[in-house]
N, C-alpha and C positions, 0 to 999 in steps of 0.2 A: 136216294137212300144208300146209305154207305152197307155194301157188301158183308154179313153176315158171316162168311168163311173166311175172310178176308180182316175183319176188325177187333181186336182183341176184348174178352169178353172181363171187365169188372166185379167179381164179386166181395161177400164181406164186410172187413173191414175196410178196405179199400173202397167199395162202393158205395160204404155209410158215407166217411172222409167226402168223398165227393158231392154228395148230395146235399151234407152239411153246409161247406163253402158253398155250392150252387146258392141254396137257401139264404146264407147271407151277404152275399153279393146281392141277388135279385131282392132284399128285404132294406137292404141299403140302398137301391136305386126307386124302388116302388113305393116304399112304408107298408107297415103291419096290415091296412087294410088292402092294400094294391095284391100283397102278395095271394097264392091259388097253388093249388096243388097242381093246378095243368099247367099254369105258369114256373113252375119250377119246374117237372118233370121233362116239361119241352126244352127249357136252357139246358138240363144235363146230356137230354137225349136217350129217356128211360120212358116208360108204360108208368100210369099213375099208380098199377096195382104194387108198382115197387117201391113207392113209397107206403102205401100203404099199408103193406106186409109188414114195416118197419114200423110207423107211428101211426096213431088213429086220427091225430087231427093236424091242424096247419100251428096251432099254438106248442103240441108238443115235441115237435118240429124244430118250431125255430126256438123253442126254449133249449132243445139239443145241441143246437147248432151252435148259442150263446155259450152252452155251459163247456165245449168243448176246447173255445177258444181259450173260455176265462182256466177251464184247468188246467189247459198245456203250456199255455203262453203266460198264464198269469200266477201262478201255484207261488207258494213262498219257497225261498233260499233258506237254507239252514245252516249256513256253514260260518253264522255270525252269534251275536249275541242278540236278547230279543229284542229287544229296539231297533238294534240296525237290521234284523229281518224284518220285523215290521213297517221301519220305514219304509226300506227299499220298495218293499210290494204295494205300499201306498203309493209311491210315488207313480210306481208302474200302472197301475189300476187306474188313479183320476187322470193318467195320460189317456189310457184306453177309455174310459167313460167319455169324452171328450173329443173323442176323434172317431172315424168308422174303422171296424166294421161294428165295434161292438156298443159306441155311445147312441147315433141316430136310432139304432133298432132298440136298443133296452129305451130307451123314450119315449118309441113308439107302444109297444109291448106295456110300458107302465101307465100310459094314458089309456089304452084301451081295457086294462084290468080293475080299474077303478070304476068299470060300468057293468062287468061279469066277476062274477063270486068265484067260476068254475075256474076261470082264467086267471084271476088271483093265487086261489089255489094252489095250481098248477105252478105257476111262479114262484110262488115260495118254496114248491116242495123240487122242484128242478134243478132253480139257479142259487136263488139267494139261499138257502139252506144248505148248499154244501158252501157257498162264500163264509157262511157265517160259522160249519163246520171247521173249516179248516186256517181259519183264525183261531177256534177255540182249541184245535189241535197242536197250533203251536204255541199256544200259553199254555197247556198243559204242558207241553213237553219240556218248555224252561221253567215249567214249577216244579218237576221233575230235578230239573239240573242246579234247583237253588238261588234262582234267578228273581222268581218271584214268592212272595208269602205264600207258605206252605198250606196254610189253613182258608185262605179264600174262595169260593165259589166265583169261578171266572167264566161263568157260561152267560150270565148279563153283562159282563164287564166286554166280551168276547162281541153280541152284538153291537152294544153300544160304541164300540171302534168302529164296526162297521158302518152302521146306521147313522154316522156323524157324518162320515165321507159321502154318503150315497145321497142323503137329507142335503149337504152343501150343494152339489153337483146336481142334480135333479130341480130340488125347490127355491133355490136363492142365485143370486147374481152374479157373489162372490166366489173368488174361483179356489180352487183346490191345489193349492201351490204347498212350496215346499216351508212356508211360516205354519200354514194353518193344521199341515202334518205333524209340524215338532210342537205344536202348540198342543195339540188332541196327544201325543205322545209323552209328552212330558207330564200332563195330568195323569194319565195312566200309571205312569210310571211311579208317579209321587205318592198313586194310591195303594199300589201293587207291587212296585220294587223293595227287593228287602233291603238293600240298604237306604232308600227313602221312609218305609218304616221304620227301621231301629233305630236313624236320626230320629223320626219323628216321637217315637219312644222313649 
């Protein structure tokens, strides 16, 4: 046992940060069901009451862990117009849904919520609610800047980008490339761009 005076002691946010990764490393080698609170505790090298302290259960946990990636690593760029934000983060996203650390465990995570109501829940009010936040936050803010029709309700419009990508990726075979982006993008657009409205006008 490594020396106590000797080891430098973790706290905060730094020792969230670490137990997050811990969680999905070991959720990406084990799956949803393999993973345990004394399984994760032992790879960090913590007391399980430390995790505890933090989250009450193993689901909201690694829905933390998901949602921490997808917001740092995956957040949109703004510094374009709204398409080319959108796409880019599309593009970025069905890379990550696709690959680990964050596609195997949202798989897992979705298959097992489909038999717990709690766990569903949890899931939406975690991960997929700020995903779906902060799409609708950047359509607000280029309907703000003129970009898109002033008078639309873009809070269905907002899922339904999302729910297109996540529906391909998850439920069908077909993969999430960069056609079926401009293809889901260009409808959007043609519904919601003001100059695809005033043509259309």
């Amino acid at each position: 046992m490594a020396d106590s005076s000797t080891t430098p002691r973790r706290r905060g946010a730094e020792r969230t940060r670490e137990l997050l990764e811990v969680t999905l490393d070991l959720a990406a080698e084990v799956g949803y069901r393999g993973l345990s609170v004394e399984a994760i505790a032992g790879r960090a090298g913590v007391g399980k009451h430390t995790i505890y302290r933090r989250w009450p259960s193993i689901a909201e946990l690694l829905l933390d862990a998901l949602s921490v990636v997808w917001t740092s690593d995956l957040d949109y760029h703004t510094s374009g117009a709204v398409r080319a934000d959108l796409r880019e983060q599309f593009v970025r996203s069905s890379q990550a849904l696709s690959s680990p650390p964050i596609g195997p465990v949202y798989r897992a995570v979705i298959a097992e919520a489909q038999a717990d109501p709690a766990l569903r829940a949890t899931l939406y009010e975690r991960f997929l609610a700020t995903v779906e936040q902060r799409t609708l936050d950047r359509l607000t803010r280029a309907q703000r800047d003129g970009e898109l029709v002033a008078d639309a309700d873009l809070e269905y419009p907002a899922e339904v980008l999302c729910g297109t990508l996540y529906y391909r990726s998850l439920l069908t075979c077909r993969p999430v490339d960069e056609n079926a982006i401009d293809g889901l993008l260009d409808m959007f657009m043609a519904a919601y761009g003001v100059r695809e409205a005033r043509a259309r006008g």
